[in-house]
PyMOL CGO cylinders between C-alpha atoms (Angstrom):
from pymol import cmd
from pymol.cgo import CYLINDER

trace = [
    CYLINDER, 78.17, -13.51, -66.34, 75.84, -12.08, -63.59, 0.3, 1, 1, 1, 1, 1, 1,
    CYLINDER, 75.84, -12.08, -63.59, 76.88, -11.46, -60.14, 0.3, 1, 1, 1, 1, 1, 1,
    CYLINDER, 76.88, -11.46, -60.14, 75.22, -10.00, -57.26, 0.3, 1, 1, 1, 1, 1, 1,
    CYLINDER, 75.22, -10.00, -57.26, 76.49, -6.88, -55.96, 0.3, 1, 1, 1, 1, 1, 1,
    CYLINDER, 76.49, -6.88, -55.96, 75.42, -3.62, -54.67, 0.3, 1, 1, 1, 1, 1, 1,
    CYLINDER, 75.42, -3.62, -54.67, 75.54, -1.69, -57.71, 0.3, 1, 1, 1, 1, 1, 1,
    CYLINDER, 75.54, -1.69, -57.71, 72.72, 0.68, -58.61, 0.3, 1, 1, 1, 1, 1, 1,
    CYLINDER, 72.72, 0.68, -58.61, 71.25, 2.23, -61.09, 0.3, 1, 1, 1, 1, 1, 1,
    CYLINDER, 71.25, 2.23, -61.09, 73.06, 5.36, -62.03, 0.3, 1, 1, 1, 1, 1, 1,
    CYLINDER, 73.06, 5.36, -62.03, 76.34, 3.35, -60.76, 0.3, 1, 1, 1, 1, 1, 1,
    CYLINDER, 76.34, 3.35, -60.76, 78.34, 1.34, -63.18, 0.3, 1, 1, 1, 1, 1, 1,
    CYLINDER, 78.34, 1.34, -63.18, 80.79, -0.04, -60.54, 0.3, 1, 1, 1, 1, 1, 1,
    CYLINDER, 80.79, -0.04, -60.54, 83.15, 0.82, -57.92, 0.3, 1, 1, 1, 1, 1, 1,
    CYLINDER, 83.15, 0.82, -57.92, 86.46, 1.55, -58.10, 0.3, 1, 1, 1, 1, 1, 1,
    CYLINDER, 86.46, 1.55, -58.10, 89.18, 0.09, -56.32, 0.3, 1, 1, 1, 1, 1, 1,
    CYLINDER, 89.18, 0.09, -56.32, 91.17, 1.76, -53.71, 0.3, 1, 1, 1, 1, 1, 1,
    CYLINDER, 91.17, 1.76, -53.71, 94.38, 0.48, -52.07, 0.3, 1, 1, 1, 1, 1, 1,
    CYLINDER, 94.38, 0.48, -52.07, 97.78, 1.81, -50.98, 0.3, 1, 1, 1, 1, 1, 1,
    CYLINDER, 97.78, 1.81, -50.98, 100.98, 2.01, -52.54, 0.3, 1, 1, 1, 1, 1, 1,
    CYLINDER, 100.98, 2.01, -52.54, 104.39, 2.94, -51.00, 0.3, 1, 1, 1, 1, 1, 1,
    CYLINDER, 104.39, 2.94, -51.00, 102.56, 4.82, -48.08, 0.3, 1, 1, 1, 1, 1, 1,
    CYLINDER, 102.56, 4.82, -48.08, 100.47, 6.90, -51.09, 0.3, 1, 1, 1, 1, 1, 1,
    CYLINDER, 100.47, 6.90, -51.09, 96.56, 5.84, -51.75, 0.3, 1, 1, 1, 1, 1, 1,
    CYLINDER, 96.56, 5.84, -51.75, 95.65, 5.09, -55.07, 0.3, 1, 1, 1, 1, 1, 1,
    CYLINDER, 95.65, 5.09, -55.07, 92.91, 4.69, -56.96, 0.3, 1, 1, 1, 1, 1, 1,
    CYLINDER, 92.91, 4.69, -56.96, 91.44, 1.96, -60.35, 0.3, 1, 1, 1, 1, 1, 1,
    CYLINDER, 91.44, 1.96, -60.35, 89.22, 0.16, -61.60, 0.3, 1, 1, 1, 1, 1, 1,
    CYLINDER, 89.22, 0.16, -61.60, 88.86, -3.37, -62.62, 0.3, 1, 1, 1, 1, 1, 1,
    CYLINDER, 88.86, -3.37, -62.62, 85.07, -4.49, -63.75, 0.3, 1, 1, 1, 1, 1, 1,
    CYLINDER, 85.07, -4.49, -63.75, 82.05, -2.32, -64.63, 0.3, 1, 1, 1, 1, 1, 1,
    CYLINDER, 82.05, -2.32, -64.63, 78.23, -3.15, -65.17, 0.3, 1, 1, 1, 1, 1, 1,
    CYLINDER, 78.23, -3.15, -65.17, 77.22, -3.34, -68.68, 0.3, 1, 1, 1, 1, 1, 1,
    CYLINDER, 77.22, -3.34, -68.68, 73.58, -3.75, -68.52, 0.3, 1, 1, 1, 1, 1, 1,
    CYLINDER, 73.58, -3.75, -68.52, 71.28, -3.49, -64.91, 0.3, 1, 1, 1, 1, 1, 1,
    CYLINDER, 71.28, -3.49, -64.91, 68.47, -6.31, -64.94, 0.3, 1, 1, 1, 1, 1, 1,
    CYLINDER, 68.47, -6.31, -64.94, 65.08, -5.36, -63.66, 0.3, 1, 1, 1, 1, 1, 1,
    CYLINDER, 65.08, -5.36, -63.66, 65.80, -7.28, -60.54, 0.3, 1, 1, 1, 1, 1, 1,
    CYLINDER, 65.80, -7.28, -60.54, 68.36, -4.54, -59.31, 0.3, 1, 1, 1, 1, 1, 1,
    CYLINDER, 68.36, -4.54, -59.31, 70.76, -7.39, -57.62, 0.3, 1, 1, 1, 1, 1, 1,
    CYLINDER, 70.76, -7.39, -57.62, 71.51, -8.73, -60.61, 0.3, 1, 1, 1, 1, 1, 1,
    CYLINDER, 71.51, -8.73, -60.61, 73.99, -7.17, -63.05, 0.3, 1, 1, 1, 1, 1, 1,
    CYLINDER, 73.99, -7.17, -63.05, 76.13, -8.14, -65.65, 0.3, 1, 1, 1, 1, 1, 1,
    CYLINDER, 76.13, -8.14, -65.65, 79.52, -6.73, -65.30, 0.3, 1, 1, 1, 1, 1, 1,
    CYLINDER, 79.52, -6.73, -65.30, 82.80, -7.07, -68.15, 0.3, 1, 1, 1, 1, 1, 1,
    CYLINDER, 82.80, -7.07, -68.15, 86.15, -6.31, -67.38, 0.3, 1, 1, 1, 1, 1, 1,
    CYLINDER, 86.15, -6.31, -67.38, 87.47, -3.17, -67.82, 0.3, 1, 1, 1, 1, 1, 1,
    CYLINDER, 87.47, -3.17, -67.82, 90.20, -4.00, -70.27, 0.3, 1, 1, 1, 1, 1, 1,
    CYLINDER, 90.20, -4.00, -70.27, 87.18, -5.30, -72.87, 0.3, 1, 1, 1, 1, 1, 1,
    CYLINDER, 87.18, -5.30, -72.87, 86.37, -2.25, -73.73, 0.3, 1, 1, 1, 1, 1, 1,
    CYLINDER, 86.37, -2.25, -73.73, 87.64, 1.60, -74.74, 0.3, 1, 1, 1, 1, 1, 1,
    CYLINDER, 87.64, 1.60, -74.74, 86.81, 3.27, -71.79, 0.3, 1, 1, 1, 1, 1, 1,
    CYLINDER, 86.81, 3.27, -71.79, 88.08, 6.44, -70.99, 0.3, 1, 1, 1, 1, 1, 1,
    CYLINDER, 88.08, 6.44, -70.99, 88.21, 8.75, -67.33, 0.3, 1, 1, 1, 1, 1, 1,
    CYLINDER, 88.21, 8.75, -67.33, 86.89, 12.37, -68.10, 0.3, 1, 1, 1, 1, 1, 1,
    CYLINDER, 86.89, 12.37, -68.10, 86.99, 13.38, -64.03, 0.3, 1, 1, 1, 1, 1, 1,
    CYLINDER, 86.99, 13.38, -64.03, 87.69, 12.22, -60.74, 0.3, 1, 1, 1, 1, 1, 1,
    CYLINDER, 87.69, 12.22, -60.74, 87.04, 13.25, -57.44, 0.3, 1, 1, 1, 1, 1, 1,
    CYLINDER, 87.04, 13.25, -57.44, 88.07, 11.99, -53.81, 0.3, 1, 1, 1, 1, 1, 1,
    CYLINDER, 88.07, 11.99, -53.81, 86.78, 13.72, -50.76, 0.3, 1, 1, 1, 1, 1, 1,
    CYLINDER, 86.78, 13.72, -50.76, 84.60, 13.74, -47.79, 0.3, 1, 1, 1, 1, 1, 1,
    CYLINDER, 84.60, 13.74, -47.79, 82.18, 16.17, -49.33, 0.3, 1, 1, 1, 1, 1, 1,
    CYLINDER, 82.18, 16.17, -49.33, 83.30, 19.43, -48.10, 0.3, 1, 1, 1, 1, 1, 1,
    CYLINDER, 83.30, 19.43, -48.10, 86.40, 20.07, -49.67, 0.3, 1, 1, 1, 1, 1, 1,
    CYLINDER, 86.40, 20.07, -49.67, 87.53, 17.46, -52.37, 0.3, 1, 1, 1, 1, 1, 1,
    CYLINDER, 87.53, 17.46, -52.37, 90.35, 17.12, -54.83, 0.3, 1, 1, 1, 1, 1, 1,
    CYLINDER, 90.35, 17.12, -54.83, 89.12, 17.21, -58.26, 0.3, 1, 1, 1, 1, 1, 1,
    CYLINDER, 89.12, 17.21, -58.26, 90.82, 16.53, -61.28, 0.3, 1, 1, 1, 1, 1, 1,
    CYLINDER, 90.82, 16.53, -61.28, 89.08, 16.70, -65.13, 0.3, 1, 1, 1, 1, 1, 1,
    CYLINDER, 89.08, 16.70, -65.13, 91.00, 15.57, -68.17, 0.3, 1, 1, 1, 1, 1, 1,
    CYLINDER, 91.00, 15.57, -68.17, 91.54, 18.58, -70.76, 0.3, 1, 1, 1, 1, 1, 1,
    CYLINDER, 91.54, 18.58, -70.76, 89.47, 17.41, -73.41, 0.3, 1, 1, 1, 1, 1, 1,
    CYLINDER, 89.47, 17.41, -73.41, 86.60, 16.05, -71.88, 0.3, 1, 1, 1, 1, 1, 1,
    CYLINDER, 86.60, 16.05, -71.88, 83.76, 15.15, -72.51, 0.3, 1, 1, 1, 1, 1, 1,
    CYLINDER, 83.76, 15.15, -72.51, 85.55, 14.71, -76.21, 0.3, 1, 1, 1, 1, 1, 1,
    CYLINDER, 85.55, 14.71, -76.21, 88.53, 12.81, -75.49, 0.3, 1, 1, 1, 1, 1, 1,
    CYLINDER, 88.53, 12.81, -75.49, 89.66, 11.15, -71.65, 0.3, 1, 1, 1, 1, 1, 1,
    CYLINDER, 89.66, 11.15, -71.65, 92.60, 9.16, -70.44, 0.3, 1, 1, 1, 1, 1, 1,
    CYLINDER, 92.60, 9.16, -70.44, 91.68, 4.95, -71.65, 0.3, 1, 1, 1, 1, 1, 1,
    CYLINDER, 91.68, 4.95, -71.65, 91.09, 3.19, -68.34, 0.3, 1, 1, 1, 1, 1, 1,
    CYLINDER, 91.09, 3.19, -68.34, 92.73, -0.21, -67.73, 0.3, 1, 1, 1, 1, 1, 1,
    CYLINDER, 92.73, -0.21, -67.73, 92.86, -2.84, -64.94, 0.3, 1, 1, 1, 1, 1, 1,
    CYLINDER, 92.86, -2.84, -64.94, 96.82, -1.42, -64.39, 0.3, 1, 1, 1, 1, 1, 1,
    CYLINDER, 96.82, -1.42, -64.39, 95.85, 2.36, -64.36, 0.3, 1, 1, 1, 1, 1, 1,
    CYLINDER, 95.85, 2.36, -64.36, 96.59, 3.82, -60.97, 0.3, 1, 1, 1, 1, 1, 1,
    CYLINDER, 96.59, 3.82, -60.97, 95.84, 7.35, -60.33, 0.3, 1, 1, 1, 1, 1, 1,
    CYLINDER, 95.84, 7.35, -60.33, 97.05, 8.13, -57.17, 0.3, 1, 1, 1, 1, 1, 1,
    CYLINDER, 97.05, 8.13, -57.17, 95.49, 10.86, -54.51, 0.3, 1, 1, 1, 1, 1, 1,
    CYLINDER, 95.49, 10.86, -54.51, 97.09, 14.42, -55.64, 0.3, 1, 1, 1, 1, 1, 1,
    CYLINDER, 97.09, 14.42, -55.64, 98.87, 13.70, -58.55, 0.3, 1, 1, 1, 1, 1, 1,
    CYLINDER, 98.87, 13.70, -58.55, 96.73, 14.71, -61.72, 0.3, 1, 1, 1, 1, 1, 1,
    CYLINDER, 96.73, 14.71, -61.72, 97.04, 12.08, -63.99, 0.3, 1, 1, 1, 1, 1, 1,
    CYLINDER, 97.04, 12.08, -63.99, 98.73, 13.59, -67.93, 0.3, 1, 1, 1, 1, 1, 1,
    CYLINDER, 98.73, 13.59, -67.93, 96.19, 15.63, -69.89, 0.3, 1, 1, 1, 1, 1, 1,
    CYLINDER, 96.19, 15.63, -69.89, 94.48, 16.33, -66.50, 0.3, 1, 1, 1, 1, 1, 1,
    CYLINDER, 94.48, 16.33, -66.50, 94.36, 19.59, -64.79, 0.3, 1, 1, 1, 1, 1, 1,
    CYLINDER, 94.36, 19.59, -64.79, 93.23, 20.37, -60.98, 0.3, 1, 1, 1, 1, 1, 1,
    CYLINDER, 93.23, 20.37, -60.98, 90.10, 21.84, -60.41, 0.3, 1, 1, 1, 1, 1, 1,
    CYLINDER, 90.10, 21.84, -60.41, 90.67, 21.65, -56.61, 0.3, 1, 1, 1, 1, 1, 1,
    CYLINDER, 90.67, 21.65, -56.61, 93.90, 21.24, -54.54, 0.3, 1, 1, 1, 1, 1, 1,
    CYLINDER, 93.90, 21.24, -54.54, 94.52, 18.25, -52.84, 0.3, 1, 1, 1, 1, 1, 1,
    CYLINDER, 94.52, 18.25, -52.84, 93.68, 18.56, -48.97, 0.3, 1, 1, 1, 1, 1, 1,
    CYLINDER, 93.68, 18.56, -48.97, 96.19, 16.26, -46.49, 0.3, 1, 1, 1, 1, 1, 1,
    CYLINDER, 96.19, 16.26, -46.49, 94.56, 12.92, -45.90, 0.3, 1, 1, 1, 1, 1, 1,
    CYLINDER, 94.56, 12.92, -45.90, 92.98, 12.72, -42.42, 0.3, 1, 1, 1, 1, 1, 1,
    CYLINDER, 92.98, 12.72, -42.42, 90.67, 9.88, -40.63, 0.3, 1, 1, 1, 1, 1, 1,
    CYLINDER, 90.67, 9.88, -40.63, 87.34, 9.77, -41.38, 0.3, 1, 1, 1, 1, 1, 1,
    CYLINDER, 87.34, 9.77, -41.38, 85.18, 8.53, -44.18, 0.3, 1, 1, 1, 1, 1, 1,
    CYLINDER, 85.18, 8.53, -44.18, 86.06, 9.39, -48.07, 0.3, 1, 1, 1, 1, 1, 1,
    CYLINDER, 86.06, 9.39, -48.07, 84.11, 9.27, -51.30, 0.3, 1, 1, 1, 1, 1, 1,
    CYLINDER, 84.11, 9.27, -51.30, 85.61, 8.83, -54.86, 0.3, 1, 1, 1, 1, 1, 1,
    CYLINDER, 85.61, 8.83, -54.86, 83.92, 9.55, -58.03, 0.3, 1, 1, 1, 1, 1, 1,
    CYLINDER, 83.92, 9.55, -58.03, 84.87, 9.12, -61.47, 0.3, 1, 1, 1, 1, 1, 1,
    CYLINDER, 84.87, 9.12, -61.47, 83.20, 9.73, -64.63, 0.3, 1, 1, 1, 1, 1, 1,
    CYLINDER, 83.20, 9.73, -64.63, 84.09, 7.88, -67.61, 0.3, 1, 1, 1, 1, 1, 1,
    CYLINDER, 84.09, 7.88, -67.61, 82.73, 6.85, -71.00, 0.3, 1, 1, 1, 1, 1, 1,
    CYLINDER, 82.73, 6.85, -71.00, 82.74, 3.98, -73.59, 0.3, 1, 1, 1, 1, 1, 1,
    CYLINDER, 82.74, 3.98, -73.59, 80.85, 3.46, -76.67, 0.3, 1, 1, 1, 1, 1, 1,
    CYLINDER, 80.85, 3.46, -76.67, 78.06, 2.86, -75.38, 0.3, 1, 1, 1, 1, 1, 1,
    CYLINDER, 78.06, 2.86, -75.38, 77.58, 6.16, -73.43, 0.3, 1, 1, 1, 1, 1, 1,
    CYLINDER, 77.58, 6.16, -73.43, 78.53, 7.85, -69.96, 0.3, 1, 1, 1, 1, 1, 1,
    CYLINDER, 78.53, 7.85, -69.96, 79.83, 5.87, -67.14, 0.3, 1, 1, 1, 1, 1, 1,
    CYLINDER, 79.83, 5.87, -67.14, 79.80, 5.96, -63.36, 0.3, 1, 1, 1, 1, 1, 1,
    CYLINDER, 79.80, 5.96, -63.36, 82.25, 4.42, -60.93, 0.3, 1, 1, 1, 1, 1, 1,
    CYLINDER, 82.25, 4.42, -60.93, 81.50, 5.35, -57.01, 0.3, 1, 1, 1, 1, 1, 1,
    CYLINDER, 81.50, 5.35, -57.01, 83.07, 4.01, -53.75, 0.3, 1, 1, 1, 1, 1, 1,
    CYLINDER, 83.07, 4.01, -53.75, 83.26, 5.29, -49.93, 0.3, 1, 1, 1, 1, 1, 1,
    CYLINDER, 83.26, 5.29, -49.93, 86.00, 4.31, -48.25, 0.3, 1, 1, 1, 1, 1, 1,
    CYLINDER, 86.00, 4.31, -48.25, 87.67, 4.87, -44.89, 0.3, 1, 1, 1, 1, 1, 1,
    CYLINDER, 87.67, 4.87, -44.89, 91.00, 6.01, -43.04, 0.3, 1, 1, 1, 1, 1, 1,
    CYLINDER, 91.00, 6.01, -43.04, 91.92, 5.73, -39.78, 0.3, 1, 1, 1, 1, 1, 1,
    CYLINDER, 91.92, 5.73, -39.78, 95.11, 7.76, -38.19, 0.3, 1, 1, 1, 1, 1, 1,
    CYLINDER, 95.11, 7.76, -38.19, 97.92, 7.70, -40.63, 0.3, 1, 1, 1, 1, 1, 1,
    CYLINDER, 97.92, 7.70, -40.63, 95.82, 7.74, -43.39, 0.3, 1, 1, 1, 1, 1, 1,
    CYLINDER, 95.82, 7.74, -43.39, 96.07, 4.33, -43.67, 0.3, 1, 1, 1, 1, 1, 1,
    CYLINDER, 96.07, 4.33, -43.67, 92.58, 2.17, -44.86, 0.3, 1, 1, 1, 1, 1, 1,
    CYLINDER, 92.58, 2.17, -44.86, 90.13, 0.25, -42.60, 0.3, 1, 1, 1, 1, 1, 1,
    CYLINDER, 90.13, 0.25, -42.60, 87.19, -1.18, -43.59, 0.3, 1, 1, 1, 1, 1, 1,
    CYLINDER, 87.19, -1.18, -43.59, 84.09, 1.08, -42.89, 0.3, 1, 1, 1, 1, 1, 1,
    CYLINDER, 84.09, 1.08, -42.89, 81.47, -1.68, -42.02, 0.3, 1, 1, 1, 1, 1, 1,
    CYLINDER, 81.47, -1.68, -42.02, 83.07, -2.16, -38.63, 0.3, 1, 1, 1, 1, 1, 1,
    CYLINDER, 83.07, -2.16, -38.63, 81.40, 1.54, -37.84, 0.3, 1, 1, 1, 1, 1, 1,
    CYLINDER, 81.40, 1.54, -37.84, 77.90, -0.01, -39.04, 0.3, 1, 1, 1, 1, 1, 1,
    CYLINDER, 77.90, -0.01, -39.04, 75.53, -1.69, -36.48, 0.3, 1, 1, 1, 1, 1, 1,
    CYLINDER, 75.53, -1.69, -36.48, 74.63, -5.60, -37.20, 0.3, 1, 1, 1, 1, 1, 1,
    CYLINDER, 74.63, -5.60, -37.20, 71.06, -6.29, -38.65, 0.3, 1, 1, 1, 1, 1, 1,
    CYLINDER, 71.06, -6.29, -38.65, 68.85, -6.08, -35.90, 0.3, 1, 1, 1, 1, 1, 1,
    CYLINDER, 68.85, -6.08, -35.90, 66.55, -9.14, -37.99, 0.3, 1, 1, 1, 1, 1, 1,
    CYLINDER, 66.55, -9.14, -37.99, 66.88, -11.02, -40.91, 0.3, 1, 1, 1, 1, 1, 1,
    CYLINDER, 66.88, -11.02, -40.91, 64.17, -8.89, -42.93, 0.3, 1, 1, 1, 1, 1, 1,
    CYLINDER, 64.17, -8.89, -42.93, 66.57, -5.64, -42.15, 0.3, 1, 1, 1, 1, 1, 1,
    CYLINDER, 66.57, -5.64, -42.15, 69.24, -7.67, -43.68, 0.3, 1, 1, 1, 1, 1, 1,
    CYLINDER, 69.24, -7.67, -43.68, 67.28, -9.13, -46.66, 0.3, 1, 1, 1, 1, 1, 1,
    CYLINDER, 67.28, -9.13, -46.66, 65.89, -5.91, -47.40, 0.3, 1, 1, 1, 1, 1, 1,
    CYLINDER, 65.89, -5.91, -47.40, 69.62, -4.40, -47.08, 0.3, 1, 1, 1, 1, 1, 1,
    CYLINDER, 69.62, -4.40, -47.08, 71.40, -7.52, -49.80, 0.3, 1, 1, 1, 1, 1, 1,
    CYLINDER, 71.40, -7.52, -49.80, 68.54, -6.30, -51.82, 0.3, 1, 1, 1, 1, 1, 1,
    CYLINDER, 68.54, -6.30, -51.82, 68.28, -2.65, -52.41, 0.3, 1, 1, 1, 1, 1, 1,
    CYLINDER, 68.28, -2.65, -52.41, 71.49, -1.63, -50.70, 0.3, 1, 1, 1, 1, 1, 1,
]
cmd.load_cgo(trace, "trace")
């Protein structure tokens, strides 16, 4: 089924990101199969469908970031499901720490994980954003309104 979304090439979806018993946590639910030429239009399967297993994962705001790669990769990896939760600082089993976790502060946050199915290598990328208490807000309140409809057009369309 297609849907419009703001996946890109090189992207293969985004994972989800929530909190759980005061600790933020980390999954992923859907993932784009194939990219159409028209770049807004992808056709995404659920996660469950298919073998797909993590290799790597890393959360950070680009300077330092906790990093965690599974112990076999790029052979083996952990099988990715809509109920996996990895959770910030815990390496998942099979995984070992490349980095050490730093505490959670405000600011804005990137995840990565690389994963892979059948098919080939995988990409899931989100930013996301914490405010005081590590706690999540949404980052599009820090981002100005379109200032015209072609700025916003252009902006549904590549991004």
């Amino acid at each position: 089924m297609p849907i419009a979304g703001a996946v890109s090439f090189g992207v293969d979806g985004q994972p989800t990101v929530y909190e759980d018993n005061g600790r933020l946590c980390f999954g992923v639910q859907r993932y784009v199969y194939s990219h159409s030429v028209i770049s807004f239009l992808n056709w995404s399967r659920d996660i469950d469908s298919r073998d797909v297993r993590l290799l790597d994962l890393s959360v950070g705001t680009g300077g330092s970031d906790w990093s965690v790669k599974h112990e076999a990769a790029p052979v083996s990896g952990m099988r990715l499901r809509g109920a996996t939760r990895i959770c910030y600082g815990d390496a998942p089993a099979g995984f070992v720490t490349t980095d050490e976790p730093d505490p959670l502060v405000a600011g804005r946050y990137s995840i990565l994980m690389n994963a892979r199915d059948e098919e080939g290598s995988l990409r899931f990328y989100r930013q996301f954003c914490l405010a005081g208490e590590g706690r999540l807000v949404d980052c599009e309140q820090e981002k100005k309104p379109p200032a015209s409809f072609l700025e916003q057009f252009f902006g549904w369309v590549f991004g």
